[in-house]
PQR file with spaces between the fields and no chain letter, atoms N, CA, C, O and H, PARSE charges and radii, in Angstrom:
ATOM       1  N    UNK     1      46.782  -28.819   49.472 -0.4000 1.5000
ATOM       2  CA   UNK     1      46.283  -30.073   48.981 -0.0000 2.0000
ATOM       3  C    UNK     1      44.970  -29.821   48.258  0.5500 1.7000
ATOM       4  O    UNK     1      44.171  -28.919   48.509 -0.5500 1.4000
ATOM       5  N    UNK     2      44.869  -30.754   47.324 -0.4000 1.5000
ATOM       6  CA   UNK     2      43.699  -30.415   46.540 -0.0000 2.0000
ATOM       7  C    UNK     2      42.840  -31.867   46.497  0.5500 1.7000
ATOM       8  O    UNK     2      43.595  -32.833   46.384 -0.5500 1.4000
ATOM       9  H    UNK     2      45.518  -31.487   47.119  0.4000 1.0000
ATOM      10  N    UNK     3      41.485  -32.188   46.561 -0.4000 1.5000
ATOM      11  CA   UNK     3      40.929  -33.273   46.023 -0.0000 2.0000
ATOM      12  C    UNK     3      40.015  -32.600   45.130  0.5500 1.7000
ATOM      13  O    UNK     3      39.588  -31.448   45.058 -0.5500 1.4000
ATOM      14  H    UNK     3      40.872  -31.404   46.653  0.4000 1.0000
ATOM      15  N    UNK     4      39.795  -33.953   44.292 -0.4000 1.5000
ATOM      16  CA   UNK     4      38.330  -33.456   43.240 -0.0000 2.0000
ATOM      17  C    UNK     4      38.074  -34.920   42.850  0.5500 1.7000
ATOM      18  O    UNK     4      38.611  -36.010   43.046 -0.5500 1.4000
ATOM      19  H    UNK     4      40.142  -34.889   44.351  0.4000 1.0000
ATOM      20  N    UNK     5      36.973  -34.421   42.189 -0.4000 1.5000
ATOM      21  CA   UNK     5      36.579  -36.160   41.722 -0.0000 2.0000
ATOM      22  C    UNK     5      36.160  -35.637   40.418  0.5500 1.7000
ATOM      23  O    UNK     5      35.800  -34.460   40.407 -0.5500 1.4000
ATOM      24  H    UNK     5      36.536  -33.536   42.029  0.4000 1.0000
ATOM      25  N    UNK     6      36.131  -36.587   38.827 -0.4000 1.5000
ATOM      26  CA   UNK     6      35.399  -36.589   37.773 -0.0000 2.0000
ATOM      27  C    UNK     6      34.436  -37.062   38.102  0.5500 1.7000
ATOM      28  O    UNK     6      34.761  -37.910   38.933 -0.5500 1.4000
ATOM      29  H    UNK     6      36.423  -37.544   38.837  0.4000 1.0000
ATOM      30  N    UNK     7      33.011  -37.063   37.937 -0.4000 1.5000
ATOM      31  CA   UNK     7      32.014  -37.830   37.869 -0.0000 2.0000
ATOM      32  C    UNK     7      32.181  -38.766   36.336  0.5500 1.7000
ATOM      33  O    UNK     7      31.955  -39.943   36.055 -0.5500 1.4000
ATOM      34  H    UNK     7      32.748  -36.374   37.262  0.4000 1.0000
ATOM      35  N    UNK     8      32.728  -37.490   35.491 -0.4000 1.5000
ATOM      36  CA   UNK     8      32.589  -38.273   33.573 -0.0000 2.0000
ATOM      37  C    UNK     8      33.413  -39.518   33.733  0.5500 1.7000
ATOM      38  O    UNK     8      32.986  -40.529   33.174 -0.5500 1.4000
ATOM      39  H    UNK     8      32.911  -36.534   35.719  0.4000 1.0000
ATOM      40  N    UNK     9      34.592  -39.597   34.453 -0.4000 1.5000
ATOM      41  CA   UNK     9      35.499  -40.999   34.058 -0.0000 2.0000
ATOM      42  C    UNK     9      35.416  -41.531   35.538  0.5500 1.7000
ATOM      43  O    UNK     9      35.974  -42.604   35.769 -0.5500 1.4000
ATOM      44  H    UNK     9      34.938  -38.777   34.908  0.4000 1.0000
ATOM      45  N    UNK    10      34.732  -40.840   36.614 -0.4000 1.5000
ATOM      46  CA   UNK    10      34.541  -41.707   38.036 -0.0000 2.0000
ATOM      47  C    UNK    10      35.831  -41.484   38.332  0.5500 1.7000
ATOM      48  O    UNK    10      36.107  -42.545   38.892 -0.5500 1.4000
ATOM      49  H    UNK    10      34.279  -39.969   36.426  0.4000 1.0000
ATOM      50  N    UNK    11      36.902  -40.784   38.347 -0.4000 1.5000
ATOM      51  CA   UNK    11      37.932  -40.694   39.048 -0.0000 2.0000
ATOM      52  C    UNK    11      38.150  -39.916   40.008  0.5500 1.7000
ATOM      53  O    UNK    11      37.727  -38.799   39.711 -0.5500 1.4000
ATOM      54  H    UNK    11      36.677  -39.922   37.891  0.4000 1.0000
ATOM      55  N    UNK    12      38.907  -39.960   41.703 -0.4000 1.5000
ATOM      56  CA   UNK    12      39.241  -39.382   42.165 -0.0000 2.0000
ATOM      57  C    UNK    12      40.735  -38.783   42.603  0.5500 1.7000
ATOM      58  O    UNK    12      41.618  -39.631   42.475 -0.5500 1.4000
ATOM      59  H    UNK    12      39.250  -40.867   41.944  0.4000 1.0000
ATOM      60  N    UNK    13      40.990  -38.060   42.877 -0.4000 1.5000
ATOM      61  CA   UNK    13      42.178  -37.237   42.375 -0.0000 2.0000
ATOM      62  C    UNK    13      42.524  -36.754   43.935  0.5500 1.7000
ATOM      63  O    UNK    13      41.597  -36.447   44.684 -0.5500 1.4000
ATOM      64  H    UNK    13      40.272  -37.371   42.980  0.4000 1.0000
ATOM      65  N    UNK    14      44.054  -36.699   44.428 -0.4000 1.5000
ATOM      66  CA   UNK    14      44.278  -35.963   45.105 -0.0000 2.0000
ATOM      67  C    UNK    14      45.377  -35.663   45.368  0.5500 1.7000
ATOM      68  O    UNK    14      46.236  -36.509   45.620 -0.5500 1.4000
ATOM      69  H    UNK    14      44.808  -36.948   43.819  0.4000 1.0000
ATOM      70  N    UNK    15      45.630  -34.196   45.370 -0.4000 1.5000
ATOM      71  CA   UNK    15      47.263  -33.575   44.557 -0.0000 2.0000
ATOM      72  C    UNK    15      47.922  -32.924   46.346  0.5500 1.7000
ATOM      73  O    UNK    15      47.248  -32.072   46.925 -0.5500 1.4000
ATOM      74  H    UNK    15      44.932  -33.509   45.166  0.4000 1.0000
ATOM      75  N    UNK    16      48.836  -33.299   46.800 -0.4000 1.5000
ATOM      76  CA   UNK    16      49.645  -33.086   47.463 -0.0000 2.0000
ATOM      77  C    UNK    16      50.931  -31.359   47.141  0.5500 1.7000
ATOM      78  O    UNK    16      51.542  -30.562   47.854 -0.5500 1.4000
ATOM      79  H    UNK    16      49.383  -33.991   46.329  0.4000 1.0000
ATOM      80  N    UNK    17      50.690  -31.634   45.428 -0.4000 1.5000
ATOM      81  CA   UNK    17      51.700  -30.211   45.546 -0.0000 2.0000
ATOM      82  C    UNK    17      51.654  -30.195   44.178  0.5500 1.7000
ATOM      83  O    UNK    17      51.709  -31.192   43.459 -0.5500 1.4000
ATOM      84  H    UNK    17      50.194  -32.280   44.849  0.4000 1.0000
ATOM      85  N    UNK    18      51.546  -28.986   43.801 -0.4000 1.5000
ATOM      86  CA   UNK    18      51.535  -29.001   42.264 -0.0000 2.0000
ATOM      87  C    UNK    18      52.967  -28.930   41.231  0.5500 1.7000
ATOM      88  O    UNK    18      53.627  -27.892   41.178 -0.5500 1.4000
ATOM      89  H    UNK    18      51.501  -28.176   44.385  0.4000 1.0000
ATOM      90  N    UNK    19      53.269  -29.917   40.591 -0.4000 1.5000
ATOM      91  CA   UNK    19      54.856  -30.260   40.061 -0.0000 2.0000
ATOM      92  C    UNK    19      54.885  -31.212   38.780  0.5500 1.7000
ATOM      93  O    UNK    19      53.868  -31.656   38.248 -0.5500 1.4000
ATOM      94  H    UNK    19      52.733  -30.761   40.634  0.4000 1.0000
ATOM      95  N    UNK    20      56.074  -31.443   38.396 -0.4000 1.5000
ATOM      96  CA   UNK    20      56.082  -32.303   37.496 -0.0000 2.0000
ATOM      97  C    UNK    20      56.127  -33.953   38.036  0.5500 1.7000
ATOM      98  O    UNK    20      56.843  -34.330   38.964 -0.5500 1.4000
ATOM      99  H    UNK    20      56.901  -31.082   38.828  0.4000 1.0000
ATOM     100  N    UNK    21      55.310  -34.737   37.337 -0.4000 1.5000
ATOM     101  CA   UNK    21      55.497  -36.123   38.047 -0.0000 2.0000
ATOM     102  C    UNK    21      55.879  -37.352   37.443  0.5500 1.7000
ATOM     103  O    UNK    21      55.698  -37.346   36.226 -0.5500 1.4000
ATOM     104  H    UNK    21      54.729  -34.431   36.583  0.4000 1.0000
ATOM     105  N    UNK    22      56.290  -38.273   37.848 -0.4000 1.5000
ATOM     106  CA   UNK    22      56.150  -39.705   37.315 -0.0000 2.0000
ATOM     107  C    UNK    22      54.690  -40.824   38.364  0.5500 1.7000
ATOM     108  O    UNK    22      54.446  -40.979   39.561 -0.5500 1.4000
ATOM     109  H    UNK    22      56.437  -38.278   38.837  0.4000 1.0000
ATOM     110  N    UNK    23      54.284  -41.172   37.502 -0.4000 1.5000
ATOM     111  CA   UNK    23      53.463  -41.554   38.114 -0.0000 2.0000
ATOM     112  C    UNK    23      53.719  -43.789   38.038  0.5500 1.7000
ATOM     113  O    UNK    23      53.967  -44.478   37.049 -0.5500 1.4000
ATOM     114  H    UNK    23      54.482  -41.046   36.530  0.4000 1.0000
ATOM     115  N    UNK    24      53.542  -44.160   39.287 -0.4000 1.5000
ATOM     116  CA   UNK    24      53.793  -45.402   39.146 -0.0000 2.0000
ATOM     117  C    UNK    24      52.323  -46.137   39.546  0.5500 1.7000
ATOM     118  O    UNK    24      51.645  -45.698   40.476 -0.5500 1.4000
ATOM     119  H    UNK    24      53.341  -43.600   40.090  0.4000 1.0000
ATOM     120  N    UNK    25      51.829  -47.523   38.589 -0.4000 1.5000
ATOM     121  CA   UNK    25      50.911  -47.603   39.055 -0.0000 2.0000
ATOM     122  C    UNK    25      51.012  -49.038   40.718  0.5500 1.7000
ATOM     123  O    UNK    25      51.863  -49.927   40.718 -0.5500 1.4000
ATOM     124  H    UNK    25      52.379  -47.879   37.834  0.4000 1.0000
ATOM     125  N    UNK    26      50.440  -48.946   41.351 -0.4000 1.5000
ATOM     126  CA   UNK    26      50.373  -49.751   42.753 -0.0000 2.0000
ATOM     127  C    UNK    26      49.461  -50.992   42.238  0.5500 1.7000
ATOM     128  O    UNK    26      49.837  -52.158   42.119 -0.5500 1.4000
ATOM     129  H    UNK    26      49.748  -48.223   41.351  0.4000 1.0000
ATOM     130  N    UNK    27      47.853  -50.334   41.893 -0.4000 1.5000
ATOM     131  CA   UNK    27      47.126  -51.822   41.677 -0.0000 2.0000
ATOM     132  C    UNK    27      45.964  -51.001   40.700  0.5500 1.7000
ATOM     133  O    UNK    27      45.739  -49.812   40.477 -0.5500 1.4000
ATOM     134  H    UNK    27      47.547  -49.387   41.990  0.4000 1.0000
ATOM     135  N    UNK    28      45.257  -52.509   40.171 -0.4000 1.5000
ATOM     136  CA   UNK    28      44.688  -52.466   39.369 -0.0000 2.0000
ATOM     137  C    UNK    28      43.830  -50.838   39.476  0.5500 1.7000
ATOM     138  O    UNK    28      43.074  -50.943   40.441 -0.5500 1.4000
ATOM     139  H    UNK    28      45.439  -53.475   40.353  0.4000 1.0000
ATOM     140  N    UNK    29      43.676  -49.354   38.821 -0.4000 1.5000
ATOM     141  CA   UNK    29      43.085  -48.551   38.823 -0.0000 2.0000
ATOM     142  C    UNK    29      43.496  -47.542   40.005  0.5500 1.7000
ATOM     143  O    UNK    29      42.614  -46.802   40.442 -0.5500 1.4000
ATOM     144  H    UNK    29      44.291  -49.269   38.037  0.4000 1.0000
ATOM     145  N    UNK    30      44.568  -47.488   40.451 -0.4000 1.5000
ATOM     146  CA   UNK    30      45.278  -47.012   41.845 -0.0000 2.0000
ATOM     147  C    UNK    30      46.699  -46.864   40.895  0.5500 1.7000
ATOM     148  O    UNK    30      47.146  -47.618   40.030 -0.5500 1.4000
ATOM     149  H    UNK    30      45.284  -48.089   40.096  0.4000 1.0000
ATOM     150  N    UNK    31      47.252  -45.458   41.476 -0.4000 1.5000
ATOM     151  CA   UNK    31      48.364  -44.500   40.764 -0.0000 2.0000
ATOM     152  C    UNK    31      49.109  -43.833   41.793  0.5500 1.7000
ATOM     153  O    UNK    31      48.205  -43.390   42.500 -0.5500 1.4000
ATOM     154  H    UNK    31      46.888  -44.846   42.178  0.4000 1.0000
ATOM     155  N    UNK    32      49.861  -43.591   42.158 -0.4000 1.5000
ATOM     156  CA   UNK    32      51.009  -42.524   42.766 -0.0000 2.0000
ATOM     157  C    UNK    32      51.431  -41.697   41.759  0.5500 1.7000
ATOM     158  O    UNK    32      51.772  -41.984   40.612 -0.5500 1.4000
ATOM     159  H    UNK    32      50.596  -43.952   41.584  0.4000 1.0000
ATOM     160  N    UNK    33      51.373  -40.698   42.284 -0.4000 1.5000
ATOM     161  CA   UNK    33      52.475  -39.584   41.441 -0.0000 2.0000
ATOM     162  C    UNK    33      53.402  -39.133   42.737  0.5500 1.7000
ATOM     163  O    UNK    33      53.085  -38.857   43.894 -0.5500 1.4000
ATOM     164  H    UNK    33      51.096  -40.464   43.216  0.4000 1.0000
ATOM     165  N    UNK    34      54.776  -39.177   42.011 -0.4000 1.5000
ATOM     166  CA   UNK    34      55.974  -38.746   42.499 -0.0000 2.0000
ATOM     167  C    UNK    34      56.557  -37.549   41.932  0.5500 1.7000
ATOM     168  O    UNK    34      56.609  -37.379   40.714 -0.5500 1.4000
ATOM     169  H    UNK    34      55.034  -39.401   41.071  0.4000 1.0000
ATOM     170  N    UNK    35      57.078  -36.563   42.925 -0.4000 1.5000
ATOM     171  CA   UNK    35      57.862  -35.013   41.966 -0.0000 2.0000
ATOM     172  C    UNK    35      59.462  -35.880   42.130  0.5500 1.7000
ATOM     173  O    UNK    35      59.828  -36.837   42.812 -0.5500 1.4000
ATOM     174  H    UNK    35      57.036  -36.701   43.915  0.4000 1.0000
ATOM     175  N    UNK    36      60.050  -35.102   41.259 -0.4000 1.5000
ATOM     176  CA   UNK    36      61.690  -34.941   40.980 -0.0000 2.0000
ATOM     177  C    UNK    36      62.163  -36.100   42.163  0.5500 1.7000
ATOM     178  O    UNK    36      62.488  -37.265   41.931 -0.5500 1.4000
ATOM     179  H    UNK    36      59.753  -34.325   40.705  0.4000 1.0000
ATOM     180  N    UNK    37      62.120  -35.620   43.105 -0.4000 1.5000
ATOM     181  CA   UNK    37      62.746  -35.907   44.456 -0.0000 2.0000
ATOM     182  C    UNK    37      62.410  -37.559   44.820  0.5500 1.7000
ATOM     183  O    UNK    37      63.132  -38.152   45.621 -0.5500 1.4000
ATOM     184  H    UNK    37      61.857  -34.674   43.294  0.4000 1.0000
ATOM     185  N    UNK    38      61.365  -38.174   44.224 -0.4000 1.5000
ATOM     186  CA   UNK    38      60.669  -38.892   44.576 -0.0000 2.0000
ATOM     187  C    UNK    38      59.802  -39.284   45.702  0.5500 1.7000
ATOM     188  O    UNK    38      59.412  -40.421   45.967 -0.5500 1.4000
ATOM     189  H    UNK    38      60.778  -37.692   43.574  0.4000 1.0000
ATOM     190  N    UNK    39      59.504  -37.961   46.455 -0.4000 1.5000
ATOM     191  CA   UNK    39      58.142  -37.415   47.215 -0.0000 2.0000
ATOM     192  C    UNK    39      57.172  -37.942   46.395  0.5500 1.7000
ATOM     193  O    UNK    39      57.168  -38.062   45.170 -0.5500 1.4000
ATOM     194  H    UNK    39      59.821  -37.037   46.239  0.4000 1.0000
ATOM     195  N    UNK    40      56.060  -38.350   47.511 -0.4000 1.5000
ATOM     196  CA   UNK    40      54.724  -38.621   46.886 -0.0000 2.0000
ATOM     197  C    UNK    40      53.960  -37.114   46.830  0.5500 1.7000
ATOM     198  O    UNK    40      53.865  -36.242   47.693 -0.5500 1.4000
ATOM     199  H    UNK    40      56.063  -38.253   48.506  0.4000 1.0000
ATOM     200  N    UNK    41      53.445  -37.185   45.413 -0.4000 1.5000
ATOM     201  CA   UNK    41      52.888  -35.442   44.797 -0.0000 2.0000
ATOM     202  C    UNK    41      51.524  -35.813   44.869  0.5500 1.7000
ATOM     203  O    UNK    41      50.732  -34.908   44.605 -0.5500 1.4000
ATOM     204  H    UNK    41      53.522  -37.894   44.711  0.4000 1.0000
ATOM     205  N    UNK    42      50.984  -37.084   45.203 -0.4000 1.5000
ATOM     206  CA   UNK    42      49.329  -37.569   44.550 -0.0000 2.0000
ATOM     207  C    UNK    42      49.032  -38.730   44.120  0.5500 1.7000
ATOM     208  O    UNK    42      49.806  -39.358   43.397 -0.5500 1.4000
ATOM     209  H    UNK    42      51.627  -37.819   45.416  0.4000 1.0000
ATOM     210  N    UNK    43      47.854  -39.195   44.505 -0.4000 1.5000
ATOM     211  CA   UNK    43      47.034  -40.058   44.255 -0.0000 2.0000
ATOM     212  C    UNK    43      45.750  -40.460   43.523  0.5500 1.7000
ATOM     213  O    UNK    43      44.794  -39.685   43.547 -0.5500 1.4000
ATOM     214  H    UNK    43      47.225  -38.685   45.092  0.4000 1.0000
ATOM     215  N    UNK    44      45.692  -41.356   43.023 -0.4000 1.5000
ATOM     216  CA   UNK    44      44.752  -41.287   41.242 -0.0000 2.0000
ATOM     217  C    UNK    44      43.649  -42.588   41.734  0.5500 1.7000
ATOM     218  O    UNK    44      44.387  -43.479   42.154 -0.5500 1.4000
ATOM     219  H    UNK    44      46.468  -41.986   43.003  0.4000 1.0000
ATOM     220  N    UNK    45      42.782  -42.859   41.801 -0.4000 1.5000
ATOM     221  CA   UNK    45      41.883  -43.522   42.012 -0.0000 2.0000
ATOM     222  C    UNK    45      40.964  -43.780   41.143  0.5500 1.7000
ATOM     223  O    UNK    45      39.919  -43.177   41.388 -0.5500 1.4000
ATOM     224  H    UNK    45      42.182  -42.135   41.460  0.4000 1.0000
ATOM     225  N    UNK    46      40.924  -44.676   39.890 -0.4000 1.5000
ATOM     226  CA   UNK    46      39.542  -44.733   38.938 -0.0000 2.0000
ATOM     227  C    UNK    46      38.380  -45.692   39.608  0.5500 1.7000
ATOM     228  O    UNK    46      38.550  -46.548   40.475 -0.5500 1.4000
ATOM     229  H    UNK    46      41.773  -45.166   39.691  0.4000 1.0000
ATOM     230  N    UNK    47      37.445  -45.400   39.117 -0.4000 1.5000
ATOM     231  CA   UNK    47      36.323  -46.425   39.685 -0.0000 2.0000
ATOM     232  C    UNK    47      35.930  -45.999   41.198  0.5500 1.7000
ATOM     233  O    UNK    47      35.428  -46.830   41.956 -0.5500 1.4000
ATOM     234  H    UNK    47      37.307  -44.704   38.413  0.4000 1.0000
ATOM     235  N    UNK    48      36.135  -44.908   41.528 -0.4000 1.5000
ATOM     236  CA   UNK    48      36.141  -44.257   42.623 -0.0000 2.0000
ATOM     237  C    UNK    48      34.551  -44.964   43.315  0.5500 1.7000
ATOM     238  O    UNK    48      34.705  -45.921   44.074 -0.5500 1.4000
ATOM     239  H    UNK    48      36.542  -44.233   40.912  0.4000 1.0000
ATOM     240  N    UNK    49      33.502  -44.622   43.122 -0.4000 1.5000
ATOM     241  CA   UNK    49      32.048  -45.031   43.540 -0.0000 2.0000
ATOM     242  C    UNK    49      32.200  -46.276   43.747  0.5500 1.7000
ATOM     243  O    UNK    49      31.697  -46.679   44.796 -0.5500 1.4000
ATOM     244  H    UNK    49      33.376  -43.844   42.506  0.4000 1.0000
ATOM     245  N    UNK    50      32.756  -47.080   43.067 -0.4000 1.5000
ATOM     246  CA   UNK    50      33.179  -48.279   43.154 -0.0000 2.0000
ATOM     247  C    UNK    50      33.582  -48.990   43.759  0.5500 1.7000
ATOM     248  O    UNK    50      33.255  -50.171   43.886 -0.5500 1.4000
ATOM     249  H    UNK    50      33.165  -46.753   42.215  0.4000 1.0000
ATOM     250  N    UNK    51      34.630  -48.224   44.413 -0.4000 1.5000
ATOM     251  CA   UNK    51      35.312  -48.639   45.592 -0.0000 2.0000
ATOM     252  C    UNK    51      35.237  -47.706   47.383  0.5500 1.7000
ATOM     253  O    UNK    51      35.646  -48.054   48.491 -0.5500 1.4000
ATOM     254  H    UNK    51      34.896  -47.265   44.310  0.4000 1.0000
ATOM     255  N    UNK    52      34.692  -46.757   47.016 -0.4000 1.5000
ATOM     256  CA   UNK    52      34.007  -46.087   48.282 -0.0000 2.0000
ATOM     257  C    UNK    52      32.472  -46.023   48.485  0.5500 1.7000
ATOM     258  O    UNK    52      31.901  -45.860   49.563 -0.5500 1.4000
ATOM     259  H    UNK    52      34.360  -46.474   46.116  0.4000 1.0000
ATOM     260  N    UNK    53      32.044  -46.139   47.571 -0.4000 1.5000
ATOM     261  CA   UNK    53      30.508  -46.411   48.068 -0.0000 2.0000
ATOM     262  C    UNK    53      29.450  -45.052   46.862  0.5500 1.7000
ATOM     263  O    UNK    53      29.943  -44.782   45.767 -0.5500 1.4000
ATOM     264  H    UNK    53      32.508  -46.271   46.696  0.4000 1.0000
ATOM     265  N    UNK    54      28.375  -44.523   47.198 -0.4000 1.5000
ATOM     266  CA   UNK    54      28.079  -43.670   45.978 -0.0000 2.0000
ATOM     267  C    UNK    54      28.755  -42.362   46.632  0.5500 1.7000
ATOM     268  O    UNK    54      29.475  -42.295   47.628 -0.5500 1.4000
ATOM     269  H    UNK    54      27.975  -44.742   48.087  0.4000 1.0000
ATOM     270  N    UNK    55      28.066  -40.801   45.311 -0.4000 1.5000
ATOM     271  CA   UNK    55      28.812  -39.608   45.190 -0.0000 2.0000
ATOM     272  C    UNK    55      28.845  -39.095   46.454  0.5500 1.7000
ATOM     273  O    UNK    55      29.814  -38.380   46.707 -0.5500 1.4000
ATOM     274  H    UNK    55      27.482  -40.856   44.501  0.4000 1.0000
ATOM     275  N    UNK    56      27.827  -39.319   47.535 -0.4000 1.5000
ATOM     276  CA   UNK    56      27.858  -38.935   49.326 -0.0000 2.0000
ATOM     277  C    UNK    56      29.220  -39.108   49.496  0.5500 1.7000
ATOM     278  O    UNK    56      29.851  -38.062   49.654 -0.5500 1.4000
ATOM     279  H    UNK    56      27.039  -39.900   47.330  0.4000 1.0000
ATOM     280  N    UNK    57      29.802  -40.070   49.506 -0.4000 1.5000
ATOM     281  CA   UNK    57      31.341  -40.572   49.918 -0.0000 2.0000
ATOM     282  C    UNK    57      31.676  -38.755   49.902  0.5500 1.7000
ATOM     283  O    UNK    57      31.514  -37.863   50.736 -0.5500 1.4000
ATOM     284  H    UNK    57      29.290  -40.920   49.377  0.4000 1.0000
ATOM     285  N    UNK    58      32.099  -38.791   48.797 -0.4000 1.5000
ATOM     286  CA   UNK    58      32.717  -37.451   48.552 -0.0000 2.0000
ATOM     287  C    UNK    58      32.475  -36.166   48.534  0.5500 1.7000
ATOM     288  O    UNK    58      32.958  -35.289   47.818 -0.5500 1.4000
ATOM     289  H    UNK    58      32.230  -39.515   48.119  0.4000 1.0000
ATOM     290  N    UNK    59      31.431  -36.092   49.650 -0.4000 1.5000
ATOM     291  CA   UNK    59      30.932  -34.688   50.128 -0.0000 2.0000
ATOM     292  C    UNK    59      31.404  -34.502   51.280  0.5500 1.7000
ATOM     293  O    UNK    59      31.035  -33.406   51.700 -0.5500 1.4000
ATOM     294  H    UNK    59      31.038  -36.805   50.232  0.4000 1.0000
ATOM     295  N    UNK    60      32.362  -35.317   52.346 -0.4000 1.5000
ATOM     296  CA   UNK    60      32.730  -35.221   53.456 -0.0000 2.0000
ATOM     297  C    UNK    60      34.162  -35.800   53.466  0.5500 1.7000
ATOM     298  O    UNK    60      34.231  -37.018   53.300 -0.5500 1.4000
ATOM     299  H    UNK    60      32.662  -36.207   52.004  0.4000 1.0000
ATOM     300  N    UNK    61      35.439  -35.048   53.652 -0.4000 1.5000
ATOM     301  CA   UNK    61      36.335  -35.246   53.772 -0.0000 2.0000
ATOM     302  C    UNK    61      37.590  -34.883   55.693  0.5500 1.7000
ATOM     303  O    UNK    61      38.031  -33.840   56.178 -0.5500 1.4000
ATOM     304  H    UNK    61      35.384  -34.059   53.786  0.4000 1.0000
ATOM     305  N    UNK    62      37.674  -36.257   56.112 -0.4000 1.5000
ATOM     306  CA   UNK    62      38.367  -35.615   57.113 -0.0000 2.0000
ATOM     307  C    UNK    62      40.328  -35.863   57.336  0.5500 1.7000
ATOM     308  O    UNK    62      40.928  -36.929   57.198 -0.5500 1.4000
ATOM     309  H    UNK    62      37.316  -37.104   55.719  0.4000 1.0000
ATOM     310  N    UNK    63      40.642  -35.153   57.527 -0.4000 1.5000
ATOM     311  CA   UNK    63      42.199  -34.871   57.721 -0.0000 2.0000
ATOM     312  C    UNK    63      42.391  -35.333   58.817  0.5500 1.7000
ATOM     313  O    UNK    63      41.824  -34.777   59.758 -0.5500 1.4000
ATOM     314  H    UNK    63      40.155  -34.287   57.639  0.4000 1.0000
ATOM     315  N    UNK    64      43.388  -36.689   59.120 -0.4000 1.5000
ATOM     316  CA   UNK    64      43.979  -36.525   60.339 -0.0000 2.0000
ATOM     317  C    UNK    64      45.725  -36.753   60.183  0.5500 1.7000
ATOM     318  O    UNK    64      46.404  -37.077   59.208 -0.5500 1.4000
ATOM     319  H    UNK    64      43.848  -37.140   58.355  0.4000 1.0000
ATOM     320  N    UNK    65      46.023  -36.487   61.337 -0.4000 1.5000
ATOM     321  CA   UNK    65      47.596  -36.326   61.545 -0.0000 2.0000
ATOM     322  C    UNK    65      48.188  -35.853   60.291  0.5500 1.7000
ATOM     323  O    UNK    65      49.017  -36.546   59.701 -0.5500 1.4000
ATOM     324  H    UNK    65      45.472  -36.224   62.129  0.4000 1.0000
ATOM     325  N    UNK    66      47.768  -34.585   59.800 -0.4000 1.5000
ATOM     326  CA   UNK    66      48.497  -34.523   58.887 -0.0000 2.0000
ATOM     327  C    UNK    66      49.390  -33.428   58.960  0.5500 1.7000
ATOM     328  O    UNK    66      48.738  -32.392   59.097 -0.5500 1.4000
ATOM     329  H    UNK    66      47.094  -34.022   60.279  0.4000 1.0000
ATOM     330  N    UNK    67      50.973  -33.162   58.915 -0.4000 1.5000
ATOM     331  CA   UNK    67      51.507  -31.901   59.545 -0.0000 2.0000
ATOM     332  C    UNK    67      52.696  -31.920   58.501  0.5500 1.7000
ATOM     333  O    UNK    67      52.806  -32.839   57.689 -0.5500 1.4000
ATOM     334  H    UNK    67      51.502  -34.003   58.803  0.4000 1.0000
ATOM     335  N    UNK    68      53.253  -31.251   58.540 -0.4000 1.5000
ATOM     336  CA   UNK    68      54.692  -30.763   57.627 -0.0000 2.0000
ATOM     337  C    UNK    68      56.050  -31.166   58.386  0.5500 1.7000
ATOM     338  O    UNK    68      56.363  -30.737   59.496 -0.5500 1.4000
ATOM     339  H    UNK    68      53.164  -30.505   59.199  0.4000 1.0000
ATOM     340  N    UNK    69      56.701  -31.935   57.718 -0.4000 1.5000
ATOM     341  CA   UNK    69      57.839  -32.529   57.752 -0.0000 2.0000
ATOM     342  C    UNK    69      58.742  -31.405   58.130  0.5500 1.7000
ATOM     343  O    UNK    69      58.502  -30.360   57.525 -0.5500 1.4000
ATOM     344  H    UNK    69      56.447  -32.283   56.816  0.4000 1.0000
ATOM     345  N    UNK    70      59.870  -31.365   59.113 -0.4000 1.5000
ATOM     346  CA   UNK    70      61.265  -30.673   59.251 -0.0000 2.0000
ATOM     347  C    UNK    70      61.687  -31.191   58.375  0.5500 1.7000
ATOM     348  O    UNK    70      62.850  -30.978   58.032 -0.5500 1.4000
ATOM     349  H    UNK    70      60.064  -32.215   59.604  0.4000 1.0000
């Protein structure tokens, strides 16, 4: 898994698997990307500061329950 953020367009990004995608949008500035299969591949977030608070937000990231499917 990968996150990153642009600071230039305020977007945050976070890629589940690297593939080809379709991406559908959910809500205003909020994106899914889907591979082939229609697995979720990632998530697109503009206005990121915006909606989490300032660039601190994104110096601390925590994982929970997250494990690999049979």
């Amino acid at each position: 898994m990968k996150i990153s953020y642009d600071a230039e367009i305020d977007a945050l990004t976070i890629s589940f698997r690297e593939t080809t995608v379709t991406t559908k949008h959910l809500a205003e500035g909020i994106a899914a990307d889907y591979d082939r299969d229609g697995r979720l591949a990632g998530l697109e977030i503009l206005n990121a500061k915006a909606r989490f608070g300032d660039e601190q937000t994104f110096t601390h990231v925590t994982l929970e329950g997250v494990g690999a499917a049979s």
